[in-house]
C-alpha positions in Angstrom: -6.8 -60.6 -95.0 -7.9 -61.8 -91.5 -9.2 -58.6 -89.5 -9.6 -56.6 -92.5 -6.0 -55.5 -91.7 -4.9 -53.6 -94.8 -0.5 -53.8 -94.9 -1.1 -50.9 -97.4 -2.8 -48.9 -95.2 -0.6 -49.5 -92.3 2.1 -48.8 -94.4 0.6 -45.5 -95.7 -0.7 -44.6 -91.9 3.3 -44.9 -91.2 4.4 -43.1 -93.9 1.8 -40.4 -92.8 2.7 -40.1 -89.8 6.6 -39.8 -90.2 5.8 -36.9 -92.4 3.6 -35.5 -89.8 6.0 -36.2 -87.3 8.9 -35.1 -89.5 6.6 -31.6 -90.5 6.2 -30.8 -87.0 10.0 -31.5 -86.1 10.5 -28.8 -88.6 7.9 -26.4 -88.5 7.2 -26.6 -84.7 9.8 -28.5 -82.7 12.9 -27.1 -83.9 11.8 -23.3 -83.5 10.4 -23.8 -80.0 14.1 -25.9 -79.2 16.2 -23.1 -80.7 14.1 -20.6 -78.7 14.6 -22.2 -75.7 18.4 -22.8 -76.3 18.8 -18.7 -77.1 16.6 -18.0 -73.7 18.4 -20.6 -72.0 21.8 -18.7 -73.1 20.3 -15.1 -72.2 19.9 -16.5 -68.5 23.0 -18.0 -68.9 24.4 -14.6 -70.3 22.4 -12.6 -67.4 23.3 -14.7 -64.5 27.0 -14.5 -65.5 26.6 -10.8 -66.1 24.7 -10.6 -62.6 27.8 -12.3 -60.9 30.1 -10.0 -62.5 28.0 -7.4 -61.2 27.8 -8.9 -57.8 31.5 -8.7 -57.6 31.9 -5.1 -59.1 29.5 -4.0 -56.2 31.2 -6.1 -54.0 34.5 -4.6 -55.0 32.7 -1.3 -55.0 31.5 -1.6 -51.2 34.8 -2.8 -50.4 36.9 0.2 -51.8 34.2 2.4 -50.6 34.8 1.3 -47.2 38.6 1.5 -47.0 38.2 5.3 -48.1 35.9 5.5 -46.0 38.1 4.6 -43.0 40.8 6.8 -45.1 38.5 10.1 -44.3 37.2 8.9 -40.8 41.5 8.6 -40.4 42.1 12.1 -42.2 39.3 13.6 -40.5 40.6 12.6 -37.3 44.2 13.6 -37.9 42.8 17.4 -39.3 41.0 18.0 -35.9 44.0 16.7 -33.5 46.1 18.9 -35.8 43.5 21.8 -35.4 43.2 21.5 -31.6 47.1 21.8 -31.6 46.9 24.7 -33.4 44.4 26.4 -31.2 46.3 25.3 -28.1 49.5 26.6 -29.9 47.8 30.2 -30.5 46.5 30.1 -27.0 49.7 29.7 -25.8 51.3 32.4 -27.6 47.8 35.0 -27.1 48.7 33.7 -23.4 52.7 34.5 -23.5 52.3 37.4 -25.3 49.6 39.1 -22.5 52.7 38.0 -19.8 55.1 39.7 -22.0 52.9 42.6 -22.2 51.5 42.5 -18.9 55.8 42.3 -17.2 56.8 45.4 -19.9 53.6 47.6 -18.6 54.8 46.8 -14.7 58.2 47.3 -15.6 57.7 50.7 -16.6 55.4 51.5 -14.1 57.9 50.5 -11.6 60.4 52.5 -13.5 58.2 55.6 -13.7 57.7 54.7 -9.9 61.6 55.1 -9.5 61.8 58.1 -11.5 59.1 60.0 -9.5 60.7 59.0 -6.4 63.9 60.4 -7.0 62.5 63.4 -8.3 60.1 63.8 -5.0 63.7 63.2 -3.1 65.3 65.5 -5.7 63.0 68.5 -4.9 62.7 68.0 -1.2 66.4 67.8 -0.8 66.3 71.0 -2.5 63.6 72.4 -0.2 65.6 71.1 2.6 68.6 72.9 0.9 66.6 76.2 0.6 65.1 76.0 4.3 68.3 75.6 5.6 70.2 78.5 3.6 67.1 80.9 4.5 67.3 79.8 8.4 71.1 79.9 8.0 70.8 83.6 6.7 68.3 84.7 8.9 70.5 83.7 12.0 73.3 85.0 10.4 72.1 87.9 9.3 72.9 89.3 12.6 76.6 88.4 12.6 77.1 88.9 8.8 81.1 89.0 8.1 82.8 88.0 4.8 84.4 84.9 6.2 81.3 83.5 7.5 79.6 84.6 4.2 82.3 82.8 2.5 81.8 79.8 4.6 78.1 79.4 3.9 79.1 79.8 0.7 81.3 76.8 0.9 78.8 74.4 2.7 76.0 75.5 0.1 78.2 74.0 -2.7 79.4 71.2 -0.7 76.0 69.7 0.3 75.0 70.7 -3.7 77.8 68.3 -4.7 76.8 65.3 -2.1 73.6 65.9 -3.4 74.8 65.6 -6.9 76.6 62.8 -6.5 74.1 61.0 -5.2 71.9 61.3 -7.4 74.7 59.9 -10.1 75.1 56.9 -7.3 71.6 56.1 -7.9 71.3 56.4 -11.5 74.3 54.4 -11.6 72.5 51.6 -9.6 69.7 51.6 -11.6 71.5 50.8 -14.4 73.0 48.2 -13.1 69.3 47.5 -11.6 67.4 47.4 -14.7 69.6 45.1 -16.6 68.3 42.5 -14.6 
C-alpha cells in the first residue's frame, strides 16, 4: 500500500463515524430539533393567541366607545329633560304666585267695596238722623198730626230709596264680580 493508506481503516474510520454521526442524530440532534419545533409552535400558539387578543381588545375599545357615546347621549338627554322640568315648575311656582297674588287683590278690592258701601250706608243714615232731628227741632214749634204724619211719610220714603239702592248696588256687583 502506497502512502500507508490502510482501506480497512478508512473503511472502519467511515463506519465510525456514521455511528457517531448516526448516535448524535439520535441522542442530540433529534431532541434539540423537536424542541425547537414545540417552541417554534408555542410562539406560533402565542402570536395567534396575541392576535386574538388584539382583536378582543380591539372589539373591547370599540364597544366601549359606542356606550360610551350611548351615556354622553343619555346624559345629555337626562339634563335637557331636567332643565325642562325645572323650567316647567318655575312656571307653575310662577302662575301659581299670579293666581295667588289676583285672588288676594280681588278680595281686597272686594273688602274695599264692602267697606265703602258700609261707610255710605252709615252716613246716609247719619244724614237720615240729622235731618229727622233738624226736621223735629223746627218743627217742634208747629207740631200738628198732619205734619207729624207727613214726616212720617218722607222718613220711610227716603228709608226705601235708600234701600233700594243699596239692592241696585249689590245687584251690580254681582253682575261686577263675575267678571
Amino acid at each position: 500500500m502506497p502512502l500507508n493508506i490502510d482501506i480497512l481503516q478508512i473503511l472502519l474510520h467511515m463506519l465510525n463515524f456514521v455511528i457517531l454521526a448516526g448516535g448524535l442524530t439520535l441522542l442530540l440532534f433529534n431532541p434539540v430539533r423537536k424542541f425547537i419545533e414545540k417552541r417554534q409552535k408555542q410562539f406560533e400558539a402565542r402570536e395567534a393567541e396575541n392576535r386574538e387578543n388584539a382583536q378582543k381588545n380591539e372589539n373591547d375599545r370599540i364597544e366601549y366607545e359606542r356606550k360610551l357615546a350611548e351615556f354622553e347621549n343619555e346624559a345629555e338627554e337626562m339634563r335637557q329633560r331636567l332643565e325642562q322640568e325645572a323650567a316647567d315648575t318655575a312656571k307653575e311656582y310662577i302662575d301659581s304666585a299670579k293666581a295667588e297674588a289676583d285672588a288676594i287683590i280681588a278680595k281686597a278690592e272686594a273688602d274695599a267695596e264692602k267697606r265703602k258701601e258700609q261707610i255710605l250706608d252709615s252716613a246716609q243714615t247719619e244724614i237720615g238722623e240729622l235731618v229727622i232731628s233738624a226736621a223735629q227741632k223746627l218743627l217742634a214749634d208747629t207740631a200738628t198730626p198732619e205734619r207729624t204724619q207727613d214726616l212720617y211719610d218722607a222718613f220711610i220714603e227716603q228709608a226705601s230709596a235708600g234701600a233700594r239702592k243699596k239692592a241696585d248696588r249689590n245687584g251690580q256687583q254681582a253682575q261686577g264680580g263675575g267678571k
